[in-house]
N, C-alpha and C positions, 0 to 999 in steps of 0.2 A: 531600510529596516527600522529606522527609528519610528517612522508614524506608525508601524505593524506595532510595535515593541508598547508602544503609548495607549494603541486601542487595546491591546489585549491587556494591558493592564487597565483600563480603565473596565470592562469586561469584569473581571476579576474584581473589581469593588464595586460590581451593580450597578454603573453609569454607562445605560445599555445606547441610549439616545445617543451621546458623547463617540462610542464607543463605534456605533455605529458611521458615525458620521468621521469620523477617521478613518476608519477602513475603506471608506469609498473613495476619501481627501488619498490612501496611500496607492488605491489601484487607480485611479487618476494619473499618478504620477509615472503608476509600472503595471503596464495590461497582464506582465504576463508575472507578478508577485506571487507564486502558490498560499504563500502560508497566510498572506492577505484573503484569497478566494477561500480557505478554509475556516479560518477564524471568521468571516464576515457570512459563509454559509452555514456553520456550528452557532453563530448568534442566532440566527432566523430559524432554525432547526428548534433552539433549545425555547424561542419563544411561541411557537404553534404555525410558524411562517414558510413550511415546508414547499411550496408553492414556489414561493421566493428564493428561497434557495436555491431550488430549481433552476429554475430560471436563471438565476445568477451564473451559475455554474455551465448549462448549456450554450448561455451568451458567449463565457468564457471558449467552450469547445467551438464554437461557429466562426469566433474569430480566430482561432490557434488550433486547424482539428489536424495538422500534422506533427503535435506534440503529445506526448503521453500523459505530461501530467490532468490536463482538464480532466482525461479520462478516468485517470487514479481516481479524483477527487470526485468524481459523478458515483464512481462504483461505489466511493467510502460513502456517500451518500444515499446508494442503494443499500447498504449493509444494513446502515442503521435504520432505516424503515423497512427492514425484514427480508428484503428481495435478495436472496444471493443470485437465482438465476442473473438477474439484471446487474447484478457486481461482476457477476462474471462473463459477461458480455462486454461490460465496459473494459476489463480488464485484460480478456483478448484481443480488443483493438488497440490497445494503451501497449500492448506485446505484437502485434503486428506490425506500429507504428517503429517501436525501439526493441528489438528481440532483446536485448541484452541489458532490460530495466531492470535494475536489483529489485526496488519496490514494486512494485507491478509485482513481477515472482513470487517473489514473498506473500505479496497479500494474495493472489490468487493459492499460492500455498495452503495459506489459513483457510480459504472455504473448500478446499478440497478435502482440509482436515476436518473441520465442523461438517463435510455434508460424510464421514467416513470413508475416503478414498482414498487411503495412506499413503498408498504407493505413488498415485498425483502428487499428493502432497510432500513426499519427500524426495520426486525427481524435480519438483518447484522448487525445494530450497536449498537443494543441490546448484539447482540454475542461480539461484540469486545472489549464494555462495562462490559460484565461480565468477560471477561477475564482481561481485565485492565480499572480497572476504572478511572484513571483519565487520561483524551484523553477532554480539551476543546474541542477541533474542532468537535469531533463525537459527545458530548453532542449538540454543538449547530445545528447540523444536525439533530441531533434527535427531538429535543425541534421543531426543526422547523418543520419537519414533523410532529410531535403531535399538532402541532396549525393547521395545513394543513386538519389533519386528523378531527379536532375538527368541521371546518368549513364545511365538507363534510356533516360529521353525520350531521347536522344540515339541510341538503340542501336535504338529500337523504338516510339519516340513515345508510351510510355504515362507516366504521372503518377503517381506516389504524392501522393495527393489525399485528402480532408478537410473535410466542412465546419467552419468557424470552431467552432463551437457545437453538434455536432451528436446528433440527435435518439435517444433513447437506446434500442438495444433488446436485449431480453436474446436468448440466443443467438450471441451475436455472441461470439466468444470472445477476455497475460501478462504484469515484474514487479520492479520495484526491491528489491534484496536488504533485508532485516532493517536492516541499520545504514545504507543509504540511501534509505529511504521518505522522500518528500517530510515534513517534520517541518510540524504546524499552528501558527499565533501570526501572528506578524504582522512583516512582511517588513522588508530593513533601511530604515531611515530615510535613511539615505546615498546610498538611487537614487531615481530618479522612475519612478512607473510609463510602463510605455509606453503611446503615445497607445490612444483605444478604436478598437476595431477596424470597420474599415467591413463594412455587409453587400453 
């Protein structure tokens, strides 16, 4: 993490040359570093180099395509050039590969909520919740969509509904920005999780 830690800050004070050139020196050292392939395809991205980023990132999936993250990261890189169809593509194979990816979940969440399909999107962040439950950012997506949901019923008796755990299929079609992807590790120590859920 230290070379990752040194380009991004050098990134951050416009020593993009520098910057880059570290990020290649840190995934040298570890093919499979996420937050290297991201930062080092958010440089090429933010400098007109979308090509290369590409590319960057598909190398990554060709050599690792029974992992989920390359996928994550091609989707987040579909987002941000407009395509959600193509994020979310990515994103059911990145869920085929690991059914039970909190992020993955979550971020297909987000484009089911941006493309209006609530009910997707809050049996997605039900799923990412079950798999890790402590994720603020999806709780407060969720919460929100259940106030969403609450005012419907109310208006027209329909439900924004979900099951708990629900059964995964592709097709089904959005996405926590870059610097709020639900992050992986292991939750605080300071809460209990909530009870399990009944079926």
């Amino acid at each position: 993490d230290y070379l990752h830690n040194l380009a991004s800050a050098l990134k951050r004070e416009g020593q993009l040359e520098e910057a880059e050139r570290i990020y290649l020196r840190a995934l040298s050292a570890n093919r499979s570093h996420q937050p290297s392939y991201h930062g080092l395809a958010s440089l090429y991205r933010e400098q007109g180099r979308g090509a290369e980023a590409r590319e960057l990132l598909s190398g990554w999936q060709g050599e690792q395509p029974y992992t989920p993250e390359p996928f994550i990261e091609l989707a987040w890189l579909e987002k941000e050039q407009g395509n959600l169809a193509g994020a979310e593509r990515y994103l059911a194979q990145a869920l085929r590969i690991r059914p039970n990816d909190h992020v993955a979940a979550a971020q297909l969440g987000q484009i089911y909520e941006e493309l209006n399909q609530p009910d997707r999107a809050y049996a997605l962040y039900r799923r990412s919740l079950y798999t890790r439950w402590y994720e603020p950012e999806v709780e407060a997506r969720l919460s929100r969509l259940e106030r969403r949901g609450s005012l419907e019923e109310t208006s027209s008796n329909s439900l924004i509904a979900g099951p708990l755990e629900p059964e995964w299929t592709a097709g089904a079609t959005p996405y926590l920005g870059a610097a709020t992807f639900p992050a992986r590790g292991r939750p605080s120590s300071a809460s209990s999780p909530p009870p399990a859920p009944q079926s």
